[in-house]
Structures are given as C-alpha cells and as structure tokens.
NUTORLO-893477 format. One record per residue (C-alpha): residue number from 1; residue in three letters; y, x, z. Coordinates in steps of 0.2 Angstrom, whole numbers, always signed. Example, Ala and Ser with C-alpha at 12.3 -4.5 7.8 and 13.67 -1.06 7.14 Angstrom:
PT    n  res     py     px     pz
PT    1  ALA    -22    +62    +39
PT    2  SER     -5    +68    +36
END
This chain:
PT    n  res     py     px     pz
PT    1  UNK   -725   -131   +149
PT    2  UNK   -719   -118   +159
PT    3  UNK   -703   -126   +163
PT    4  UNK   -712   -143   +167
PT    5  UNK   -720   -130   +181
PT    6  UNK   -703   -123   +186
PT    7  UNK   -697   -140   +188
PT    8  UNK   -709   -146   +197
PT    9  UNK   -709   -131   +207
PT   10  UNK   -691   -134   +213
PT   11  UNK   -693   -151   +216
PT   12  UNK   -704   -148   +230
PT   13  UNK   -693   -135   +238
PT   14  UNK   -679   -147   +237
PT   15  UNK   -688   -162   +245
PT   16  UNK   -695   -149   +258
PT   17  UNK   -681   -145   +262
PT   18  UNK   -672   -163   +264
PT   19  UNK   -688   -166   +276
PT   20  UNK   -685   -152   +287
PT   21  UNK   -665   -154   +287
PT   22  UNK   -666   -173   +290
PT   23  UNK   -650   -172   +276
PT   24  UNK   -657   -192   +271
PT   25  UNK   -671   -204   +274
PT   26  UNK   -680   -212   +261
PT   27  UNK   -685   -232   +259
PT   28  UNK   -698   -238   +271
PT   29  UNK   -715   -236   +262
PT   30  UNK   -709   -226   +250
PT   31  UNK   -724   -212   +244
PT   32  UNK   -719   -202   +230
PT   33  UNK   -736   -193   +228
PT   34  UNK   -743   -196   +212
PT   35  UNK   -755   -183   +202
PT   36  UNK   -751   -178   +183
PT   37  UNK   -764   -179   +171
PT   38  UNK   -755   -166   +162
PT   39  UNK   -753   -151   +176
PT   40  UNK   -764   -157   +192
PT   41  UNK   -751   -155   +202
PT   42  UNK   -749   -167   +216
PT   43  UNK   -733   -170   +220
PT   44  UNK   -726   -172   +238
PT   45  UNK   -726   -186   +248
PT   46  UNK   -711   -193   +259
PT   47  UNK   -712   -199   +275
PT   48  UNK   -699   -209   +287
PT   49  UNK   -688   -201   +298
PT   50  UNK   -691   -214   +310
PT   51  UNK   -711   -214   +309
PT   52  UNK   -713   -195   +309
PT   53  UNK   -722   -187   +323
PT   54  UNK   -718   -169   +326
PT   55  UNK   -728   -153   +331
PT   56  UNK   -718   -152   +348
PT   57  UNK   -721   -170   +352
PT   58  UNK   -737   -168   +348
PT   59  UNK   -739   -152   +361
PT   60  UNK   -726   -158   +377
PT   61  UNK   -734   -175   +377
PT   62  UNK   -750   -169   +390
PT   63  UNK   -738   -159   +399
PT   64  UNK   -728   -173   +403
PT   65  UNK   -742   -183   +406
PT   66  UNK   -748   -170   +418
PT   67  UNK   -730   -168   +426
PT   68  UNK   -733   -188   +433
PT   69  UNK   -748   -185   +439
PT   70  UNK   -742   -173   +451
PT   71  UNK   -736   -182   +467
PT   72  UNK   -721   -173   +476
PT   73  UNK   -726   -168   +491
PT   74  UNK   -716   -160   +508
PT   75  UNK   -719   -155   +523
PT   76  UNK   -709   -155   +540
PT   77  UNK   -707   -144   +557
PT   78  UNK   -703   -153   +574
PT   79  UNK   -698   -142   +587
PT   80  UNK   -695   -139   +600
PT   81  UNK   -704   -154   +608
PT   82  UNK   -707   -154   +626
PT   83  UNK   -724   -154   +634
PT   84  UNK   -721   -172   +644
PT   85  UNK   -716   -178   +626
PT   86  UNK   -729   -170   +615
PT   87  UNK   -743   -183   +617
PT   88  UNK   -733   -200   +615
PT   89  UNK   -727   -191   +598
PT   90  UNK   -743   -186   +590
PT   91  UNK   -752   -204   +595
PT   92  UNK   -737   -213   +586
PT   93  UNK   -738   -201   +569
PT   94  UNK   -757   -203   +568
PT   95  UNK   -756   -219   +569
PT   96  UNK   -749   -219   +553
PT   97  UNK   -761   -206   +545
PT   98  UNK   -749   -191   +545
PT   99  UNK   -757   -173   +544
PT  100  UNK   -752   -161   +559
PT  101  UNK   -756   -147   +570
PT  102  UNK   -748   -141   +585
PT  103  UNK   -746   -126   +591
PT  104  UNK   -738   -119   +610
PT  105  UNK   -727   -107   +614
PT  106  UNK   -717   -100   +628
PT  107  UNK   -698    -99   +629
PT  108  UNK   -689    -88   +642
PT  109  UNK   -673    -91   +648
PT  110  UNK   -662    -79   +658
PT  111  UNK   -653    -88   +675
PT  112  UNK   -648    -74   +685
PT  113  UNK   -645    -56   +686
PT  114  UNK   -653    -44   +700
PT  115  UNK   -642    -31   +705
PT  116  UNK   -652    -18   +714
PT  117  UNK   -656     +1   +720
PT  118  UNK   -671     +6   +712
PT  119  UNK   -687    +13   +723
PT  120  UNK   -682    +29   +736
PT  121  UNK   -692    +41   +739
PT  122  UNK   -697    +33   +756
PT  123  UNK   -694    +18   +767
PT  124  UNK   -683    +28   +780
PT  125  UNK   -672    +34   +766
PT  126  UNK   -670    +19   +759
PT  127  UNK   -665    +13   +778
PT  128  UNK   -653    +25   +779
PT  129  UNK   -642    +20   +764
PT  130  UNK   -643     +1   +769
PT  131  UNK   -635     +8   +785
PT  132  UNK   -620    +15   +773
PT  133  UNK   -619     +0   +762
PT  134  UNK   -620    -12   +777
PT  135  UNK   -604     +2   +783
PT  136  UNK   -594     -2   +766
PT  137  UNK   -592    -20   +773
PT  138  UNK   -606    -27   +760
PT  139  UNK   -618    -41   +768
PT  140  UNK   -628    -45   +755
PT  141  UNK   -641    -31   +755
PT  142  UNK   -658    -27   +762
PT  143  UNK   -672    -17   +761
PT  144  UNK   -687    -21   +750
PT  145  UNK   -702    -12   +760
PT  146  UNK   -717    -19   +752
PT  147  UNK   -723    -24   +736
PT  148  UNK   -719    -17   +718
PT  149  UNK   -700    -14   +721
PT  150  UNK   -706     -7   +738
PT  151  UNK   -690     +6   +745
PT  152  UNK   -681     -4   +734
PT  153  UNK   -661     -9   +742
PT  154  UNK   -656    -27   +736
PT  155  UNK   -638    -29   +731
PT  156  UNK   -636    -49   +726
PT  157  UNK   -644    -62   +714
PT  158  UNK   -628    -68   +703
PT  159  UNK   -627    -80   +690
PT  160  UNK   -614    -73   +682
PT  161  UNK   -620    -56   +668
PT  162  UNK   -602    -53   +671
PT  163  UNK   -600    -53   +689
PT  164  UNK   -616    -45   +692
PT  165  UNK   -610    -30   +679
PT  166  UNK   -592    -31   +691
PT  167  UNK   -603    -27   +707
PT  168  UNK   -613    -12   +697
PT  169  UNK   -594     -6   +693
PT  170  UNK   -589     -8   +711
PT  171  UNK   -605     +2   +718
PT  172  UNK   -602    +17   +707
PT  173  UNK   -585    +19   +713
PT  174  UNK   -592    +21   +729
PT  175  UNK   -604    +34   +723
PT  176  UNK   -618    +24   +724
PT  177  UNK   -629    +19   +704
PT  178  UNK   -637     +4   +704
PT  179  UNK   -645     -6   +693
PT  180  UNK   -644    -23   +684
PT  181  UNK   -660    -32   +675
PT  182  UNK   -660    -50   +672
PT  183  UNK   -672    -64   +679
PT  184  UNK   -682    -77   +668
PT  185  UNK   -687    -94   +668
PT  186  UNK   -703    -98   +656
PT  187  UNK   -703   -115   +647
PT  188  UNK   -716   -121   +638
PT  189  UNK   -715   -131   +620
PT  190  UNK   -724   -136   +606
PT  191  UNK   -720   -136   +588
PT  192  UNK   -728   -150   +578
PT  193  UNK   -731   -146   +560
PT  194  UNK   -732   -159   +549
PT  195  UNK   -739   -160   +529
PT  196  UNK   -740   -160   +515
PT  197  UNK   -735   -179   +514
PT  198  UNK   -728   -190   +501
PT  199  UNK   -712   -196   +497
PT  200  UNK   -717   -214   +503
PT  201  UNK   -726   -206   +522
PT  202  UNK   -709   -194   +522
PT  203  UNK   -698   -210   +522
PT  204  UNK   -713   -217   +536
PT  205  UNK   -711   -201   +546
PT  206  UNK   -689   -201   +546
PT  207  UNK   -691   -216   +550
PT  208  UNK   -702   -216   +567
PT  209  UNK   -691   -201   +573
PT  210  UNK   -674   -208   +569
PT  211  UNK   -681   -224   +581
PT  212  UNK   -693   -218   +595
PT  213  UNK   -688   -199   +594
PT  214  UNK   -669   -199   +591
PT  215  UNK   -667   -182   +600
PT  216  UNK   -681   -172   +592
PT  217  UNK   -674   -160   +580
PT  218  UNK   -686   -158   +564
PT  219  UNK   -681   -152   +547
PT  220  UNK   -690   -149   +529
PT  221  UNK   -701   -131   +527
PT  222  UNK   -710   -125   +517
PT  223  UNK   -729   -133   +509
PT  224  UNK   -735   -114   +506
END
C-alpha cells in the first residue's frame, strides 16, 4: 500500500511538471481524473495547451483594455504670430473646435547704437566741450540741454555696433570717454497655445496651417 502512495505520489509531480514545462500536450478532451476507491486520492487532471488560460493573461487583460481607452493626446505652440494675423488665426481654429489660449508679449529689437557723452555738471561746460569736439573736425554733435540726458553732448546714431564701438575708440584717443548704449524697437506678438487634442484634430490643425498659415512656425510641447 504504501508504494501504491509513493507511485501515485510521483505521478503527480511528473505530470505537474509536464504542465508547467509545456514538454507535450495531451489529446483533446483528455481528463485523466479519476478517484480510487482504494486510497481517495484524486488523481490530476490534464488540460490542453491550446485551451489553457494563465494567471498573467488573466492579470494584463484590464490593463490592456485600459491602455485603448486612453486616447493619445498632444498639444502645440504657435509663435510668434503677429497682432494683424492673430484674429484671422484663432476664428479659423475655432471653427473647428480646437482648445486655445493666447497670450501677448513684447519683443525688443536693437536698431541702432547711441554714441554719447554722458550728463556734465552744467550746461556751459557741456558747451565748451562741444566747442572742442566741433574743433576736432567732428560735425555730428550737439548739446542736449533739456530733458533726461539734459548736458548730455550727442556724438552719432550708427547702425553699425561696430562702427559705433570704432567712434568710442576714436574719441578716447583724443582724450575724450564716451559712451555707447543701444536703441530699441518694441514689437508686439502673440503665442497661441493649442491642446490637448487628438490625433484626428492634430491631423485637422497641420492641416489648416500648412494651407492658410504656411509661415507660422508652430511645433509640438508639452500637455503638462
């Protein structure tokens, strides 16, 4: 009796193992359990390769289910986009039900460079030196005598950082310091934010720019 038990014993780690190995698969609708009357003992039963679910199935299926539920979504930056062009934009992306916000800003751009004596002590001294510089042969210069740079002595508006930096150069070796600060032009812009949007109003969105607003330069951002 006891090596009945034995046997049956290793009989089920054998076929266990089989299972768990794949090593063979057994005839469709086979079922090998069948109770002893002798011992009680059930003995296992086989299942198909083929038909068997297992535990990790079983556990990724909701996340994958979960996974295509989730829509990819993106999001997109226009700018800069002038003020003339801002309006005619926005109408043509809500007509198609895009979410966006706008928001302004200024950019400065530097278009000349002020060469300059700052502030004297007093308008007559500051007369006297445009005397000597007016001396030296240099007719571009005069005397500021009101205002913030009041007794200021203007030396030239150039374009050029580097011509203006070759006057400064040139006035020092006549013993006089000067000074150089650039001048400004403001613009103002807009940057339209646009998103989160699907793939299918992404391919809307490309689309409407690469047509009406060919020279807008947008690219992808981030959702968060």
């Amino acid at each position: 009796m006891k090596r009945f038990i034995a046997f049956l014993i290793f009989f089920n780690v054998m076929v266990a193992s089989a299972y768990h190995f794949q090593l063979f698969d057994f005839p469709k609708g086979l079922n090998l359990t069948s109770t002893t009357e002798q011992t009680g003992l059930v003995e296992p039963s086989i299942t198909l390769v083929s038909e068997r679910v297992t535990p990790v199935e079983v556990a990724i299926a909701p996340v994958l289910e979960e996974v295509e539920a989730v829509e990819v979504q993106v999001c997109y930056e226009i700018d800069p986009v002038a003020e003339d062009q801002v309006k005619t934009l926005l109408a043509e992306l809500k007509d198609v039900d895009l979410p966006l916000s706008e928001s302004l800003y200024q950019h400065n751009e530097i278009t000349s460079h002020w060469v300059y004596i700052p502030a004297l002590e007093s308008l007559t001294e500051a007369r006297s030196l445009h005397v000597k510089i007016r001396e030296l042969g240099v007719e571009d210069v005069y005397v500021i005598e009101g205002g913030k740079n009041k007794n200021s002595i203007s030396l030239g508006i150039y374009r050029d950082h580097e011509a203006a930096l070759s006057r400064v150069k040139w006035f020092a070796k006549k013993g006089i310091d000067v000074d150089i600060v650039p001048r400004y032009k403001s613009y103002s812009f807009y940057r339209v934010d646009v998103g989160p949007i699907t793939l299918k109003q992404s391919e809307i969105f490309v689309a409407i720019l690469e047509e009406k607003f060919s020279l807008l330069k947008y690219q992808k951002k981030s959702c968060k």
